[in-house]
N, C-alpha and C positions, 0 to 999 in steps of 0.2 A: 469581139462579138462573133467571129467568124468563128474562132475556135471555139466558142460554147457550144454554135450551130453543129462543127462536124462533132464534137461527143456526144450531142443526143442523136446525130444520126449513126453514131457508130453503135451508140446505147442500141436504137430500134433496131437496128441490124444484129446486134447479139441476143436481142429475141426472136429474131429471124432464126438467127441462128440453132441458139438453141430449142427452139421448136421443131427445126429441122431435123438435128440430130435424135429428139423426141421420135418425130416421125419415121426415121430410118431406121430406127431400133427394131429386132426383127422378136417375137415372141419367144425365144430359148436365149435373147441375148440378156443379159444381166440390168437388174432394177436403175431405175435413170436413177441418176446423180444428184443430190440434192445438198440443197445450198448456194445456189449456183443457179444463172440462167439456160444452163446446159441441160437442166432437171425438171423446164418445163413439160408440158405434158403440147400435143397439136395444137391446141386452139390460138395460140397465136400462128401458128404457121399456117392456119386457114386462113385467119384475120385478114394476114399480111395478102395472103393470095388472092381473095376477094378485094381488099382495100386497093391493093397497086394492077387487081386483073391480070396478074400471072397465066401464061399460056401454060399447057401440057408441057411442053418443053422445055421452058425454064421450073417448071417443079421438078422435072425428072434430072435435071445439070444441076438443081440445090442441093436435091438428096444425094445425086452424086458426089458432089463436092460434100456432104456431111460422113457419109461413110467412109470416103476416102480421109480422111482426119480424122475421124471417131479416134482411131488406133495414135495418133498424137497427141490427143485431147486429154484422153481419160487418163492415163496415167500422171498427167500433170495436176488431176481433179484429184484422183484419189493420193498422193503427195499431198497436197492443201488438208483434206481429210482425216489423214494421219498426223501429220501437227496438228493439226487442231484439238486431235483429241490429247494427245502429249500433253500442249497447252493449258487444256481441260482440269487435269491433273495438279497444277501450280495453282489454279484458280482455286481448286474445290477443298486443295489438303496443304500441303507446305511449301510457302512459295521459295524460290531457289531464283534469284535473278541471274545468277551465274549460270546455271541449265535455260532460261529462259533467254535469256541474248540470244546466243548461236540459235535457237528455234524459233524466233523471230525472224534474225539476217537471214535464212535459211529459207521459211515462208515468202519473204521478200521477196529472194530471187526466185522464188518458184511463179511469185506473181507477176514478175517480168516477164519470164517465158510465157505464162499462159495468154497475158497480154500481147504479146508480140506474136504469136500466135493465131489467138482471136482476130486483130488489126487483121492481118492477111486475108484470113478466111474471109472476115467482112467485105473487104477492098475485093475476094472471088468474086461474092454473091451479089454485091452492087453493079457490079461491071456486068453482070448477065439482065441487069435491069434495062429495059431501054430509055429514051433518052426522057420522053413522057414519064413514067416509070419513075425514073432517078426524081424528075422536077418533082411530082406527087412526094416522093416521100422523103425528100427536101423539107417541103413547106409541111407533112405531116413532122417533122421534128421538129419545126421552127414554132409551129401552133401549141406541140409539147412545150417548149421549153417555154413561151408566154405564159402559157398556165403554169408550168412550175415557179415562175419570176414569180410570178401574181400570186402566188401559194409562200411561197417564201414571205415576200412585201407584206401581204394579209395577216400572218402569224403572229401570235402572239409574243410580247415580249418574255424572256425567262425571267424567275422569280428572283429576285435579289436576295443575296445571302445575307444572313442579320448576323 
């Protein structure tokens, strides 16, 4: 149960996150990233500011910590991007599973890195929460994942195949 709790708080922290990176984006720098919570746009990063009452201080050591990464990040996004659209290609016209292997294993490990990654950055931007802070948005991921349990629990069953 514990580890359910820390991936939704790892979850709300990579909307931290990528709101962040949203928000440090400067106007001649290149269009956010999409697909990805890295391609949100501010309004979670206000959310978050308002919800856990972020000083001046700690917004200006988040955005710091996003621009200082932006330059590790993105390249590991647009990789994802480019397979994908590779991918796209098997999907829409001849599929080739012998080209498709290696562009999967290959996506894989790009999704390790970017995870491994992200973990860190999070583990930054928590650690500048304080201790009030951190509890609040604990128990705002705890109260997430209830309503996701309960969303799950509540769903319908899928159709049987005849």
């Amino acid at each position: 149960m514990k580890s359910i709790r820390f991936r939704f708080l790892v979850a709300a922290l990579a909307v931290l996150l990528g709101s962040a990176i949203a928000k440090s984006q400067t106007a001649d720098a290149p269009p956010p990233m999409r697909g990805h919570e890295f391609g949100m746009e501010g309004h979670m990063m206000g959310f978050f500011a308002k919800y856990l009452d972020l000083s001046d201080a700690q917004r200006e050591q988040m955005k710091a910590i996003m621009q200082k990464e932006r330059p590790t990040l993105q390249p590991l996004m647009q990789q994802l991007h480019q397979m994908e659209a590779q991918l796209k290609q098997y999907e829409e016209g001849t599929y080739d599973e012998a080209k498709v292997q290696p562009l999967v294993a290959q996506q894989a490990q790009t999704m390790v890195q970017l995870k491994v990654q992200e973990t860190r950055i999070h583990n930054e931007l928590f650690q500048l929460l304080t201790a009030d802070q951190q509890a609040k948005m604990k128990e705002f991921e705890a109260n997430r994942e209830a309503r996701m349990q309960q969303h799950t629990q509540s769903a319908p069953p899928a159709p049987a195949e005849q």
